[in-house]
C-alpha positions as CSV (number, residue, x, y, z in Angstrom):
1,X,-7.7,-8.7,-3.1
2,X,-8.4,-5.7,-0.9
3,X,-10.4,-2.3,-1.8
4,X,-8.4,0.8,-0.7
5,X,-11.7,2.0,1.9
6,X,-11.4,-1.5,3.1
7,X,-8.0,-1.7,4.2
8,X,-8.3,1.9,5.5
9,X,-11.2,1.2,7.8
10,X,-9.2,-2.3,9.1
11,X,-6.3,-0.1,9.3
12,X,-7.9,2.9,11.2
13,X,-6.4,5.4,8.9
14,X,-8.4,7.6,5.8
15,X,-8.2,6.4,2.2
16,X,-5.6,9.6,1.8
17,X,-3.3,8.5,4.2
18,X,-2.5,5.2,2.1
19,X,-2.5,7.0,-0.9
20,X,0.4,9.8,0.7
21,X,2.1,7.2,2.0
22,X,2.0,3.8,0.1
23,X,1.2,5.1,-3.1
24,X,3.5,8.2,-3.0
25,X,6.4,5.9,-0.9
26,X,9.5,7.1,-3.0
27,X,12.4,5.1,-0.8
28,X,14.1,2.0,-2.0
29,X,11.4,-0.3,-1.6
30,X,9.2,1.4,-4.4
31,X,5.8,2.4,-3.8
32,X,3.4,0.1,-2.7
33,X,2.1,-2.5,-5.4
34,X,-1.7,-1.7,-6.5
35,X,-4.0,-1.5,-9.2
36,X,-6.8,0.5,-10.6
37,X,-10.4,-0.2,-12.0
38,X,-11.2,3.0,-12.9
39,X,-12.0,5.3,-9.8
40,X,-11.0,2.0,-7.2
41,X,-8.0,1.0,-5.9
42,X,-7.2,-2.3,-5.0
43,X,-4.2,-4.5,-3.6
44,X,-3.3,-7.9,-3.6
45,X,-2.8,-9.4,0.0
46,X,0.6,-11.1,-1.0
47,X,1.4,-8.3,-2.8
48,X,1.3,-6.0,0.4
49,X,2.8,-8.4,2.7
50,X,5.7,-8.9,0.8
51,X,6.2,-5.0,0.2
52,X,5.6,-4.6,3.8
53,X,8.2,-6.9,4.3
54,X,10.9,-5.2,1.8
55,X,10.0,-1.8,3.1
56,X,11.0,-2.9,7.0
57,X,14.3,-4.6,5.5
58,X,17.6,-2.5,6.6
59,X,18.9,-1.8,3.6
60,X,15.5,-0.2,2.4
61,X,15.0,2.2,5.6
């Protein structure tokens, strides 16, 4: 499990970025799974790879 500042600061990117584009992702692949514990966001390692993974699939470009 991974907080949402986290993974922004290993990915180099701001917390809003992920949110506009993971969280907001509208394409076939669904947006990016996640939860909440009130105002923190966290996701699932598996949970990301494996979404990673669906989103770079052909069919879900």
């Amino acid at each position: 499990m991974i907080h949402i500042d986290t993974l922004a600061e290993h990915l180099r990117v701001e917390r809003r970025w992920i949110i506009n584009h993971w969280l907001k992702y509208d394409g076939p692949a669904g947006p990016c799974p996640h939860w909440r514990d009130g105002q923190n966001t966290f996701f699932h390692v598996g949970d990301l790879d494996e979404w990673t993974h669906r989103r770079c699939l052909p069919e879900n470009r």
